[in-house]
Steps between C-alpha positions, in 0.01 A plus 500: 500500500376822384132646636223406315359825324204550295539836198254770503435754244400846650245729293797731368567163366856458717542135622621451894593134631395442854511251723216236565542520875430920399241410243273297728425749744245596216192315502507574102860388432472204771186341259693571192815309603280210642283469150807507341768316644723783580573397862866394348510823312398536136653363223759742253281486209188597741295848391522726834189506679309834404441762764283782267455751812818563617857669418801342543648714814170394668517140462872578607403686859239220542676186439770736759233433756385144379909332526496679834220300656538161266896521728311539802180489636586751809298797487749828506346817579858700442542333158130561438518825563807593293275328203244772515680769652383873415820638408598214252197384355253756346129440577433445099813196543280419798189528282675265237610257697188478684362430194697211362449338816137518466571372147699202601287422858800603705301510841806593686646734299141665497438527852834637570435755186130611602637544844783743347225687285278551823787647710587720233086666487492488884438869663554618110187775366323435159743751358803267593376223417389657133836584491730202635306241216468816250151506456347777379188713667240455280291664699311813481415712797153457501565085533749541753237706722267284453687214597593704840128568599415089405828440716488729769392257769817320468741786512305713785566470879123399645375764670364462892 
């Protein structure tokens, strides 16, 4: 017998079939396919369950993580680390995925996200951060001095 699978319909308006087992992990998805009936899967002539805030690809890389941990509950640092890696996954991928599991109330797939996005700010200046997540400095030189003398207490060895 095939897997049950409910169809959703990503905001670029591509549809991607997943797997119930997957789709639960989401407290969203998991309420859906109770109110509904989808535990069996949905029905042919069913209209895909609307996801408005995110792509395709993303719902791809997340339901990647979701049918990893709806297989097994066993926590796996390597493979959990190859998810988020640096060199694979850019921090706005990071950024997107972080939010679609926000989106669908993917606690899991947060925590191990949030956890990625600290480690990648850790030791980094304002400069590097500004530029790892592309944000611009809106700031004019006046501001930033200002903010230095407010903040100066928490940068400055104490004095004896």
């Amino acid at each position: 017998m095939a897997e049950a699978q409910i169809v959703l319909r990503a905001s670029d308006g591509e549809t991607l079939a997943v797997p119930c087992a997957a789709a639960r992990l989401s407290s969203v998805l998991r309420s859906l396919i109770e109110d509904h009936g989808y535990e069996n899967g949905m029905d042919a002539d069913a209209a895909p369950i609307e996801i408005p805030n995110i792509d395709k690809p993303t719902l791809r890389r997340v339901f990647k993580f979701c049918k990893r941990y709806a297989a097994t509950e066993e926590q796996s640092a390597v493979w959990d680390a190859a998810y988020v890696e640096p060199a694979t996954v850019p921090t706005n991928t990071l950024l997107e995925l972080l939010r679609a599991a926000n989106f669908l109330d993917i606690r899991r797939l947060m925590t191990l996200i949030s956890n990625a996005v600290a480690a990648r700010l850790r030791g980094k200046t304002t400069a590097e951060i500004r530029a790892a997540f592309g944000l611009p400095d809106d700031l004019t030189a006046a501001e930033k001095a200002a903010i230095d003398r407010e903040h100066a207490w928490c940068v400055q060895a104490p004095t004896r």
